[in-house]
C-alpha positions in Angstrom: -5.8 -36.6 -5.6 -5.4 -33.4 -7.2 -8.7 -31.5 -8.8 -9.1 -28.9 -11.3 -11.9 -27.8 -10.1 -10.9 -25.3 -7.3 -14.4 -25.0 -5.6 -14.3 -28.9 -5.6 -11.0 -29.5 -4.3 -12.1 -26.5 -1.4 -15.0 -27.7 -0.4 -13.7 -31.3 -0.2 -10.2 -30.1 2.1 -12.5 -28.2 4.5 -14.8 -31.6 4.9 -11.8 -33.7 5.9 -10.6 -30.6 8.0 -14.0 -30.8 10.0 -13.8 -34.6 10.3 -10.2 -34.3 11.9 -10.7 -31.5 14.3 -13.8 -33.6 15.5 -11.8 -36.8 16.2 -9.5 -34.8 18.4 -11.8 -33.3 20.4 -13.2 -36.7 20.8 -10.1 -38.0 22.2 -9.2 -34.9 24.2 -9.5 -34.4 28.0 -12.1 -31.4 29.1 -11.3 -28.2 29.3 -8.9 -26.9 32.1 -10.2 -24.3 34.7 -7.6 -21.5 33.2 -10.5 -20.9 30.6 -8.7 -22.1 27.6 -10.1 -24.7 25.9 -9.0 -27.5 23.5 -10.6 -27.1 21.1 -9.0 -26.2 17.2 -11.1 -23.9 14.9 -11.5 -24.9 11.5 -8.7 -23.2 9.3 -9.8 -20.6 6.8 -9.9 -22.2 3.1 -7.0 -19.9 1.5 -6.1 -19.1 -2.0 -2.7 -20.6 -2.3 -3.4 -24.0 -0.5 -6.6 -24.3 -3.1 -4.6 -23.1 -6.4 -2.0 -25.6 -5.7 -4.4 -28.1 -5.6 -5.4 -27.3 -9.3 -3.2 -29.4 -11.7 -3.7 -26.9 -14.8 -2.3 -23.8 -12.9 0.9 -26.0 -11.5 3.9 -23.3 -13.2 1.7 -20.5 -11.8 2.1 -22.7 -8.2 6.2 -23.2 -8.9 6.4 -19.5 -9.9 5.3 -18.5 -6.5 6.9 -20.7 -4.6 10.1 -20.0 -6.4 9.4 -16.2 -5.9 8.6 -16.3 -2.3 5.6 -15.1 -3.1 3.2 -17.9 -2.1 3.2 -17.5 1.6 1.5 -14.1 0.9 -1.3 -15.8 -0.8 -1.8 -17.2 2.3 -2.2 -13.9 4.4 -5.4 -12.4 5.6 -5.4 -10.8 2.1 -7.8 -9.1 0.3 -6.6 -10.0 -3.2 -7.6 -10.4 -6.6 -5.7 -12.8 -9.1 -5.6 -13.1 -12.3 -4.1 -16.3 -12.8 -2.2 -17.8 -15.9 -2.8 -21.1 -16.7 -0.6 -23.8 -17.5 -1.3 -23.3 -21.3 -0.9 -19.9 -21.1 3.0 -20.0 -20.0 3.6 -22.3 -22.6 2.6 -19.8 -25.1 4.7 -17.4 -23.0 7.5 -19.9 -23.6 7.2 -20.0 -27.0 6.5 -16.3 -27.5 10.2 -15.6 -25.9 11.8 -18.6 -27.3 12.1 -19.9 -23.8 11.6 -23.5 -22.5 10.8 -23.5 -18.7 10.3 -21.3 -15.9 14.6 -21.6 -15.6 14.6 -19.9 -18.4 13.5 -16.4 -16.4 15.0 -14.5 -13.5 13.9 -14.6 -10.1 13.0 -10.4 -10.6 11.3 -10.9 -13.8 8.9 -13.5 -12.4 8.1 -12.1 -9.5 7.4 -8.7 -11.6 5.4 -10.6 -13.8 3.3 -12.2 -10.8 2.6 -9.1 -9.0 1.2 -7.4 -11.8 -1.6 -10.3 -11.9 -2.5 -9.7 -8.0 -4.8 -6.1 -6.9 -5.2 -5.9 -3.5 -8.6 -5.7 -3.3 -11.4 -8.2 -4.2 -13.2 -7.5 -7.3 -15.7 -10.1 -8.8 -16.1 -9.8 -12.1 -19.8 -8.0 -11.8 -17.5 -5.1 -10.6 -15.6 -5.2 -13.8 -15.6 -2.1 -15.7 -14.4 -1.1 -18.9 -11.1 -0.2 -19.5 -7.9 0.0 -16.4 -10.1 -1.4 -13.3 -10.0 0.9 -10.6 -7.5 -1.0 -8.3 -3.9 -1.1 -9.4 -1.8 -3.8 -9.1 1.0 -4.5 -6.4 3.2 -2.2 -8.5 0.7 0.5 -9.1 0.1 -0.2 -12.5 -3.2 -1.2 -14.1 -5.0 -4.3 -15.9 -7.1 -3.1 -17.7 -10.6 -5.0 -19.0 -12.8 -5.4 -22.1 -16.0 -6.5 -21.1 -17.9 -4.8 -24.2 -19.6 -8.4 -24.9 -20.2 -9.7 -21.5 -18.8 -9.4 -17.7 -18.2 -13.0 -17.1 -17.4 -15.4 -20.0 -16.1 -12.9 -22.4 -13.9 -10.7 -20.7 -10.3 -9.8 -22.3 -7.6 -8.7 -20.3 -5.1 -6.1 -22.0 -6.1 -7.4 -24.8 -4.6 -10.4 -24.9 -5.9 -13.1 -22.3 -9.6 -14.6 -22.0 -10.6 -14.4 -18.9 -12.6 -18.3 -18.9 -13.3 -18.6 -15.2 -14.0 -16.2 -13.0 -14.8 -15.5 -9.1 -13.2 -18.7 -7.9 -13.4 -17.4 -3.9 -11.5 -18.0 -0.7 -11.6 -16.7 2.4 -8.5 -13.8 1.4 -9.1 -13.9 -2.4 -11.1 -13.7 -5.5 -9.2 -15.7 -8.8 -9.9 -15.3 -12.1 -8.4 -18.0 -14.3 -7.0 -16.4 -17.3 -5.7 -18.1 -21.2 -2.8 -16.1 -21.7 0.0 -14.5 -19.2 -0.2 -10.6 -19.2 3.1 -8.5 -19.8 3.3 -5.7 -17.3 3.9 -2.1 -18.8 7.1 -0.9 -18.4 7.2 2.1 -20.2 5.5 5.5 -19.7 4.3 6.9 -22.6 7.0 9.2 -23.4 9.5 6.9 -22.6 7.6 4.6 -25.6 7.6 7.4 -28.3 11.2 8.2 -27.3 12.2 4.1 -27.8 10.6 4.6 -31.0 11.7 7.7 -32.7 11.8 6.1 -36.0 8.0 6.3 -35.9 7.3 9.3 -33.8 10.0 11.5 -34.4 7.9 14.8 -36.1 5.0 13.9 -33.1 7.9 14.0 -30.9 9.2 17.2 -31.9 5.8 18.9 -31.7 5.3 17.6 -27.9 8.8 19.3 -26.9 8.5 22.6 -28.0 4.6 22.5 -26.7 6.8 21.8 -23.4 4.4 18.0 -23.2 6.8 15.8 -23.4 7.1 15.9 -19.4 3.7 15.2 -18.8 3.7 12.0 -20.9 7.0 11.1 -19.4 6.7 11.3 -15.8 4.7 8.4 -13.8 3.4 10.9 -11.1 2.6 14.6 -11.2 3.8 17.2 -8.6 1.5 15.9 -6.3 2.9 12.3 -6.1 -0.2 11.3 -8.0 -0.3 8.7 -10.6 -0.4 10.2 -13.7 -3.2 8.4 -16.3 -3.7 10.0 -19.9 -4.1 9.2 -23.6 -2.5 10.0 -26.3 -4.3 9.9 -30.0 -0.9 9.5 -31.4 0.7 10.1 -35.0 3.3 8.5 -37.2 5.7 10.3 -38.9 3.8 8.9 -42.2 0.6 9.9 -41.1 1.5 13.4 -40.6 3.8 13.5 -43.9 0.7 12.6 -45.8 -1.1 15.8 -44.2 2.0 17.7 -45.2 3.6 18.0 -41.9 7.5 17.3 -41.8 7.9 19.0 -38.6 5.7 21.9 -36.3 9.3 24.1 -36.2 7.2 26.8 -37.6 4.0 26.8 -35.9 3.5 29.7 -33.4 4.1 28.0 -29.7 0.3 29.0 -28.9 -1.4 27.3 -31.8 1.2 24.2 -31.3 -0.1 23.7 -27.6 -3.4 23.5 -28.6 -3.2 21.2 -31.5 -1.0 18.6 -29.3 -3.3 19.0 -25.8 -6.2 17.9 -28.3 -4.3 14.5 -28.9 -4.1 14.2 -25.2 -7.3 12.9 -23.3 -7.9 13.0 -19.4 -8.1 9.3 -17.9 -7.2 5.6 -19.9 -9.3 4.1 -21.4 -10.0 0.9 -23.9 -11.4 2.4 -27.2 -14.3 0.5 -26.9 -15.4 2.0 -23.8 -15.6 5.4 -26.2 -19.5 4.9 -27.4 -22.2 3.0 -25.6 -26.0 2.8 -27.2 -28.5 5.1 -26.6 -32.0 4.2 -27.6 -33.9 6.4 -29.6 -37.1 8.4 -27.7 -39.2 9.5 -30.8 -41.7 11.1 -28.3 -39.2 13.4 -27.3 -37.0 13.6 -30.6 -34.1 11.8 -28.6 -32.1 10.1 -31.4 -30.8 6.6 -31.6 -27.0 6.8 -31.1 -23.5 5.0 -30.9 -21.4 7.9 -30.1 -19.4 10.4 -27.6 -17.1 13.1 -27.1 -13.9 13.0 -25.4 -12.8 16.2 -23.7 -9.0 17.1 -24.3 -6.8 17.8 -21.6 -7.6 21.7 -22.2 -11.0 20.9 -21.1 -12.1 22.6 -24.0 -11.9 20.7 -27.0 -13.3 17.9 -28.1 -13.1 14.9 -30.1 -15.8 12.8 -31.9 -16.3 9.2 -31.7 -18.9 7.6 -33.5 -19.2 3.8 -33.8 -21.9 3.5 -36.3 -19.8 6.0 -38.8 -18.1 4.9 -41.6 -14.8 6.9 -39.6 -14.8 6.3 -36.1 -12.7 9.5 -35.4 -14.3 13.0 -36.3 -15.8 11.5 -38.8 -12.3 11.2 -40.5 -10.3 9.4 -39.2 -9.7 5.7 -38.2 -7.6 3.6 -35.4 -4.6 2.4 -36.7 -3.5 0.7 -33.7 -5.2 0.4 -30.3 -5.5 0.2 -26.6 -1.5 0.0 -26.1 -1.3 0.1 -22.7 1.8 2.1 -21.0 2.7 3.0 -17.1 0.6 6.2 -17.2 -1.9 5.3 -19.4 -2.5 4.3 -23.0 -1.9 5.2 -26.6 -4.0 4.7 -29.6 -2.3 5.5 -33.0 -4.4 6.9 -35.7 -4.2 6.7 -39.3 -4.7 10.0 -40.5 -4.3 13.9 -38.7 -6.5 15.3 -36.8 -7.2 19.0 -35.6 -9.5 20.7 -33.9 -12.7 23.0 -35.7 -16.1 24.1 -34.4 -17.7 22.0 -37.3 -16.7 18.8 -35.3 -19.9 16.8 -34.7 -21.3 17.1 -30.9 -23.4 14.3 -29.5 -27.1 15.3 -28.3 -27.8 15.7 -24.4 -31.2 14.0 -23.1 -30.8 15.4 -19.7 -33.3 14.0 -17.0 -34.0 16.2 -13.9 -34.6 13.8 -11.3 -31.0 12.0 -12.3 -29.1 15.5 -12.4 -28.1 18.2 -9.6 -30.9 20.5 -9.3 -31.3 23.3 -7.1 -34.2 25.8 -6.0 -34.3 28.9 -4.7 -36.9 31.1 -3.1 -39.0 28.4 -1.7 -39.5 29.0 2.1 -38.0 26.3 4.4 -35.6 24.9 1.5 -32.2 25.5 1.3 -30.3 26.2 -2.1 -28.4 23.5 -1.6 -31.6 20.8 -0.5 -32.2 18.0 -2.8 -35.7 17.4 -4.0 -37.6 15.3 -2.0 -39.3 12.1 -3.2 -43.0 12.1 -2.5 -46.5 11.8 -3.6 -47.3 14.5 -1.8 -49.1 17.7 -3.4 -48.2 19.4 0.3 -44.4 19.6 -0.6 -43.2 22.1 -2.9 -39.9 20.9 -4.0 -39.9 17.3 -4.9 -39.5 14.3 -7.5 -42.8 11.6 -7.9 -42.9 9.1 -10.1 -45.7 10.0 -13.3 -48.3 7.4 -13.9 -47.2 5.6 -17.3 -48.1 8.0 -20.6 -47.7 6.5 -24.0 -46.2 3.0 -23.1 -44.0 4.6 -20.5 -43.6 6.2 -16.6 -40.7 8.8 -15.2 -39.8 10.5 -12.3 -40.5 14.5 -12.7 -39.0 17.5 -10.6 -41.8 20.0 -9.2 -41.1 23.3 -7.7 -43.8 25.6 -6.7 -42.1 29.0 -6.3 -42.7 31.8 -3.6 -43.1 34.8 -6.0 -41.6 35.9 -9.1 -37.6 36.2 -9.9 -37.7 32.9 -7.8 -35.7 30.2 -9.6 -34.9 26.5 -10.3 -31.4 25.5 -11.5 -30.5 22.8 -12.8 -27.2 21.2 -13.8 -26.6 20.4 -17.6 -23.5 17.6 -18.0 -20.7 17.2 -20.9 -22.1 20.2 -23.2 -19.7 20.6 -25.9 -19.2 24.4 -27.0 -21.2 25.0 -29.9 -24.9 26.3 -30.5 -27.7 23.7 -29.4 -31.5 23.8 -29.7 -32.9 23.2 -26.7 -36.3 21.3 -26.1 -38.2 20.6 -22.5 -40.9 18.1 -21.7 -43.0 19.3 -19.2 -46.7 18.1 -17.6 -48.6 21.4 -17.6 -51.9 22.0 -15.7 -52.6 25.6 -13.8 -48.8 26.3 -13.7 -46.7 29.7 -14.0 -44.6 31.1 -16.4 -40.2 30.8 -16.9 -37.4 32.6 -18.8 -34.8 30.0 -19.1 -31.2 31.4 -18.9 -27.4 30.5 -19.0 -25.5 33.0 -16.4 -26.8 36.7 -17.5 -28.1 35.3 -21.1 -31.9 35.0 -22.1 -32.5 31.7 -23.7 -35.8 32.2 -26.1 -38.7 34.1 -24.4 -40.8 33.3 -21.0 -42.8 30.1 -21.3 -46.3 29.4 -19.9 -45.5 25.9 -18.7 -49.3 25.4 -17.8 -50.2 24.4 -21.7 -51.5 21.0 -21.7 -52.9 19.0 -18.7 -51.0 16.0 -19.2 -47.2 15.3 -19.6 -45.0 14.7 -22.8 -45.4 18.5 -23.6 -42.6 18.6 -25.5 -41.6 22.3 -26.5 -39.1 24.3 -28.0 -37.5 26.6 -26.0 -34.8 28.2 -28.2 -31.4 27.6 -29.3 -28.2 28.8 -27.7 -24.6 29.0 -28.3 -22.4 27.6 -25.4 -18.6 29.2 -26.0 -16.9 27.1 -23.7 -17.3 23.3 -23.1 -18.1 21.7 -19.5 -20.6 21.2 -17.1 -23.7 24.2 -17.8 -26.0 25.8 -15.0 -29.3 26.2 -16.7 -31.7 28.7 -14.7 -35.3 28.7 -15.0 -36.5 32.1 -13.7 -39.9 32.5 -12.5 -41.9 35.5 -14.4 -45.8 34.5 -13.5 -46.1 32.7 -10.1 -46.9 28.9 -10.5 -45.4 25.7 -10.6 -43.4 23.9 -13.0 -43.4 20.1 -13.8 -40.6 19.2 -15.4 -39.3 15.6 -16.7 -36.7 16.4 -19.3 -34.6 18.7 -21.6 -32.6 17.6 -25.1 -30.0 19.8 -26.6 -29.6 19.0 -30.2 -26.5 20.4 -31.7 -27.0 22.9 -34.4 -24.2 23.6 -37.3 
């Protein structure tokens, strides 16, 4: 009799495959003297022989078998499936004004199938937001919402519910899903160009900026696959900012406005902010928002959830998450551009969980890693701080060999602009630092041996980064002694 219940109907065919194989060696003669013997190992449980057995994915089942695909369900594997059930090709039915499987081409099904199969095994604890890091047989991407939960409240592309998840066999992983998923078949380029009615000023701007190409094209010089997205515009949206075409922006200014619509990477939009708690003790700020670094690597643009406009602080989705080939496009209801008053997102930047280097220590390389130890003996290190005000970290020490001796540390996803910058430090006997960026003096030499407990929370200047990307922060030694040091924040300044 025919289960739903996969695990059930697995664990029920290996139990009558046990009983079998022990009748027969029962009835067998003993082994032969040529080594070999009689007896039959228990065959692996595999994915297609289980899903078949599952009465609600039975058109998935006569899909494959039609397609010829079913016997590779069957292979050593690894795979992941995504798996339609019965309800959701119906709606697929009715969605194409179709009636049965007949209804579709031997090609289109099996394109459609092998866009549900990775070849990997992910469970859904290695979900992550947004195209999951294995492609599909085709090399393109499902890509995952799992903003309210990994396992009971996943979305795929949008669309599909993933209901039941990490269903496992001995080749395979399946994930039952509500709704059948439509593979991309467009790039993004090819989707502005199929609708020109919409895009056609956005268009125009992205040809003579000499993008059009890089939207376009699946893989870049390199043979790799090509993943971006695009913020894009309407032609009304860009009307209503006055913009009928870019015919007479200088070729310069045009390339930077249309690489700032263009982000690195695909993404779902809610993958864009993720809560930060507040940290009064250290003036970190509660937060729902991020920056997304164009494809110039200089710009930026501003997400904020908790904003009345998600986008800069003007602007709005109008349509999101459409996913294409090479990556995905989100259209936006008004135009955006580029300016140094765009919001920037604080940075609480914690030593121990950043790159970190010394230099002028004897015995330790520029390139070591702190040690972790409890040790007072060794002079480059992370411990763990007993718990101060309802709370415990890990801090960096360095004790420096003389003065001019340094510790560098490595600040992630500043955004150019000016910052204020703030360090929390345990003080105690220690010496005194000039903190700099490259040849630049950042406030004055600190004593950081004020205070003989931590959460010394001072001010060490401001500063005015004029390029975005990954900062080396120096502090230079000017008075021998150590330096304890848990944390910095950089809060932008306008």
């Amino acid at each position: 009799m025919k289960n739903n219940k996969l695990h059930k109907a697995g664990s029920q065919g290996a139990l009558g495959l046990i009983v079998v194989c022990i009748s027969m060696l029962a009835s067998m003669p003993a082994c032969k003297k040529d080594g070999f013997s009689y007896q039959e190992q228990v065959r692996q449980v595999l994915a297609f022989d289980m899903i078949r057995e599952d009465s609600s994915l039975s058109i998935a089942v006569e899909a494959l078998e039609r397609t010829n695909m079913s016997a590779t369900l069957n292979t050593y594997g690894p795979f992941t499936f995504f798996i339609p059930d019965n309800n959701a090709f119906r709606k697929l039915f009715a969605s194409r004004a179709k009636k049965t499987l007949e209804d579709f081409s031997d090609e289109e099904l099996k394109t459609m199938l092998v866009y549900h199969i990775l070849p990997a095994r992910i469970k859904s604890a290695e979900f992550i937001q947004g195209p999951q890091a294995t492609p599909t047989g085709r090399g393109d991407f499902i890509t995952l919402d799992i903003s309210k939960g990994f396992k009971y409240n996943t979305i795929a592309n949008g669309i599909a519910k993933v209901y039941e998840t990490d269903i496992e066999y001995s080749n395979a992983l399946v994930h039952k899903i509500d709704a059948v998923l439509n593979p991309p078949t467009l790039t993004i380029g090819e989707f502005l160009q199929q609708n020109k009615d919409l895009y056609s000023i956005m268009i125009g701007g992205l040809q003579r900026a000499g993008l059009m190409d890089t939207l376009t094209h699946l893989t870049d010089r390199f043979g790799q696959r090509i993943r971006l997205t695009l913020f894009a515009e309407t032609n009304e949206v860009l009307q209503a900012a006055g913009i009928h075409n870019f015919d007479g922006m200088p070729v310069e200014e045009l390339q930077q406005l249309m690489r700032y619509h263009i982000i690195p990477g695909a993404n779902f939009s809610a993958s864009y902010t993720q809560f930060r708690p507040a940290m009064k003790a250290l003036n970190v700020q509660e937060r729902w928002d991020s920056t997304l670094l164009s494809i110039n690597n200089n710009d930026y643009i501003y997400f904020n959830l908790a904003a009345k406009k998600l986008i800069n602080d003007t602007a709005d989705f109008a349509a999101t998450d459409i996913i294409m080939r090479n990556g995905v496009i989100h259209n936006i209801d008004k135009h955006i551009a580029f300016h140094p008053g765009i919001r920037r997102t604080q940075i609480y930047h914690i030593f121990w969980k950043n790159t970190n280097f010394a230099y002028g220590i004897p015995g330790v390389s520029s390139s070591q890693a702190p040690v972790l130890s409890t040790s007072g003996t060794v002079y480059w290190r992370y411990y763990l701080e007993g718990a101060v005000n309802g709370r415990s970290e890990y801090f960096l020490f360095m004790a420096p060999d003389g003065i001019n001796d340094s510790l560098v540390t490595i600040v992630k996803n500043v955004r150019r602009g000016k910052y204020k910058i703030e360090v929390n430090y345990k003080g105690g006997g220690r010496g005194d630092y000039q903190l700099k960026h490259g040849d630049d003096l950042i406030g004055v030499p600190l004593n950081y041996g004020l205070g003989a407990t931590w959460e010394q929370k001072v001010v060490i200047g401001t500063y005015d980064f004029k390029t975005s990307g990954d900062k080396r922060l120096n502090f230079v030694c000017t008075r021998v002694g150590g330096i304890n040091l848990e944390a910095l924040v950089l809060t932008p300044v306008y």
